[in-house]
Backbone as CSV, one residue per row, in Angstrom:
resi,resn,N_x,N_y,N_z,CA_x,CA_y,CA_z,C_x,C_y,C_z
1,UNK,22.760,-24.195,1.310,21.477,-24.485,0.695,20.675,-25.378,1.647
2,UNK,19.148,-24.751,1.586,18.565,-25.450,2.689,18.334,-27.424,2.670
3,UNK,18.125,-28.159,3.203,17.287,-29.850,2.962,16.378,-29.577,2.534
4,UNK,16.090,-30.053,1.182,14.404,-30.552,0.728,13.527,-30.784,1.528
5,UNK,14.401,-31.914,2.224,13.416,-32.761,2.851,12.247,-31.863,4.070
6,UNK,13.699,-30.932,4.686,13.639,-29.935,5.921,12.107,-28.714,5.383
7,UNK,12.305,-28.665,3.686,11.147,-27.566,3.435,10.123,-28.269,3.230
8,UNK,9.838,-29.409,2.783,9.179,-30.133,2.325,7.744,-30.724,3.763
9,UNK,8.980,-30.915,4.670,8.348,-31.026,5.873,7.530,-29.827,6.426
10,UNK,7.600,-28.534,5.815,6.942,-27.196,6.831,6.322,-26.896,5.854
11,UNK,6.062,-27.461,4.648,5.302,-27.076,3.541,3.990,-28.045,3.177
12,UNK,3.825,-29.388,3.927,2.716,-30.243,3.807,2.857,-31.082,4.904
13,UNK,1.207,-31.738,5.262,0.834,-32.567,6.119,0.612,-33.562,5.787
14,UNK,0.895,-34.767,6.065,0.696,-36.076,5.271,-0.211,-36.694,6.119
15,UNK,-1.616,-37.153,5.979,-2.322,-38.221,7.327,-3.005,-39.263,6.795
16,UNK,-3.547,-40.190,7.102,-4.233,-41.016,6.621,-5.673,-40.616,6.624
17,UNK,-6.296,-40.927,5.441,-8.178,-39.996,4.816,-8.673,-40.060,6.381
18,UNK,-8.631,-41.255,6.808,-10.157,-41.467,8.194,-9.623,-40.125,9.208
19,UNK,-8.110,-39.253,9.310,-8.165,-38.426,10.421,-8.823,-37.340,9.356
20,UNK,-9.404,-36.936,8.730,-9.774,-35.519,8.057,-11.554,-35.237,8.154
21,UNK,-11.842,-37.259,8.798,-13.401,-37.176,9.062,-14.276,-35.556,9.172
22,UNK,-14.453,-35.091,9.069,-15.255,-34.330,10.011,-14.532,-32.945,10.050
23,UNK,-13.458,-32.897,9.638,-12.892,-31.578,9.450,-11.984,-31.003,7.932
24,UNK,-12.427,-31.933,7.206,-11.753,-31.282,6.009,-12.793,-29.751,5.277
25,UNK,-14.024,-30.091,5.600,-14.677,-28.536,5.182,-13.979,-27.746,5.994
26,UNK,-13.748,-27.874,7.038,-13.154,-26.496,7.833,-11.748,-26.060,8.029
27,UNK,-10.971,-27.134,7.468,-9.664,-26.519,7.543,-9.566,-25.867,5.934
28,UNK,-10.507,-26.211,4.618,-10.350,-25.504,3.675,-10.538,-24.356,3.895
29,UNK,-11.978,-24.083,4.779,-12.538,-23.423,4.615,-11.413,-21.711,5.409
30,UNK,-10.942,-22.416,6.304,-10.160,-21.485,7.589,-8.563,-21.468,7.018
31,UNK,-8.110,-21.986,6.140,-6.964,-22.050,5.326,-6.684,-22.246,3.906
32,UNK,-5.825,-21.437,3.678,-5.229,-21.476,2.101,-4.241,-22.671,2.168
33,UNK,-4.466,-23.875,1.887,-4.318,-25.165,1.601,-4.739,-26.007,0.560
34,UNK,-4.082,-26.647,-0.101,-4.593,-27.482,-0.919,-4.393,-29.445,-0.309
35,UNK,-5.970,-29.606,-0.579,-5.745,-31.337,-0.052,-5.830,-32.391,-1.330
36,UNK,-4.724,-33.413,-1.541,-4.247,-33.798,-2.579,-4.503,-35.521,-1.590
37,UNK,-5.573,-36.777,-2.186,-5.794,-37.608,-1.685,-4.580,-38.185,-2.733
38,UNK,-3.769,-39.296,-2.100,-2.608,-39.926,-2.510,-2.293,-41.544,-1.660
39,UNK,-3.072,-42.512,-2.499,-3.056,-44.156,-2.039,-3.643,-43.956,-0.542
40,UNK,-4.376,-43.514,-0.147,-4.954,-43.859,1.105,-4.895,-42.848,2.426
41,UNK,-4.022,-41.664,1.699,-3.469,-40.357,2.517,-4.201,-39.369,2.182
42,UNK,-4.376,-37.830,2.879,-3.995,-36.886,2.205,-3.047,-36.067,2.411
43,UNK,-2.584,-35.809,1.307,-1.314,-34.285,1.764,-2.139,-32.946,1.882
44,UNK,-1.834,-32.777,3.027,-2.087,-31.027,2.708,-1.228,-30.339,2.530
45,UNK,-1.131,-29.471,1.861,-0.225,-29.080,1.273,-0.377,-27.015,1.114
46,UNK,1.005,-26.327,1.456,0.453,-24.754,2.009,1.828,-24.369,1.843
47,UNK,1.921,-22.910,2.675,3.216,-22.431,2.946,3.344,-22.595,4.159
48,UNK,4.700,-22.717,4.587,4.854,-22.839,6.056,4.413,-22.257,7.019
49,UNK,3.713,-21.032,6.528,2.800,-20.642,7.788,1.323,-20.764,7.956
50,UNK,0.637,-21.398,6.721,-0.301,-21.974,6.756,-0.463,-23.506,7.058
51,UNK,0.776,-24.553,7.195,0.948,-25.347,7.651,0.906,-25.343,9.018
52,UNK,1.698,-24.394,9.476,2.247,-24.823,11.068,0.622,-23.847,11.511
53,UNK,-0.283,-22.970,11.344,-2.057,-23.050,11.687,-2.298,-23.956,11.313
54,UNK,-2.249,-24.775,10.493,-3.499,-25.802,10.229,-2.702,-27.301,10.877
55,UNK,-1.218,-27.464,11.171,-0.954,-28.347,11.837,-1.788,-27.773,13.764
56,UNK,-1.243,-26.818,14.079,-2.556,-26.646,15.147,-3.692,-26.492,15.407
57,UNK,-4.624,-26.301,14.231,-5.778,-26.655,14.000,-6.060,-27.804,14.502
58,UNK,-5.562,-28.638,14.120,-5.629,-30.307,13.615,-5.664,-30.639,14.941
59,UNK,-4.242,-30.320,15.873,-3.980,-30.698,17.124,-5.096,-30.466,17.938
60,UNK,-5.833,-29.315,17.826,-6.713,-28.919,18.824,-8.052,-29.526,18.214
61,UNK,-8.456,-30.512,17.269,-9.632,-30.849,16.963,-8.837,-32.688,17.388
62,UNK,-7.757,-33.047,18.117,-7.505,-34.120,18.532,-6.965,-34.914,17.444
63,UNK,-6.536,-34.809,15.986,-5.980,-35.508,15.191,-4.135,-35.195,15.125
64,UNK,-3.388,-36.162,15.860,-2.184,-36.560,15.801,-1.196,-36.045,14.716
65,UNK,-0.529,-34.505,14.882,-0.057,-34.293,13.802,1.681,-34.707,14.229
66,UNK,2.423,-35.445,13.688,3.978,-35.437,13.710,4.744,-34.793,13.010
């Protein structure tokens, strides 16, 4: 049986609000994602293959994805 933790990780993006400045219309807009603001974060939140596009999205608009 797979880690939670392991799906959990390829299934959402966790960042702090100030990196989504300027690009949260467009990663809705360019992905089936849902963004869930949580104490000062947002999760984005997808299937793993809409994660791992919109984690390179992110990369290539310069916001630090881990």
């Amino acid at each position: 049986m797979p880690d939670p933790s392991s799906l959990r990780d390829s299934t959402q993006i966790v960042l702090p609000c100030h990196a989504l400045d300027g690009l949260g219309d467009r990663l809705l807009d360019r992905f089936t994602v849902t963004v869930v603001e949580d104490d000062g974060y947002y999760r984005i939140i997808g299937s793993p293959v809409e994660i791992k596009a919109a984690s390179n999205f992110l990369a290539r608009n310069g916001v630090a994805v881990a």
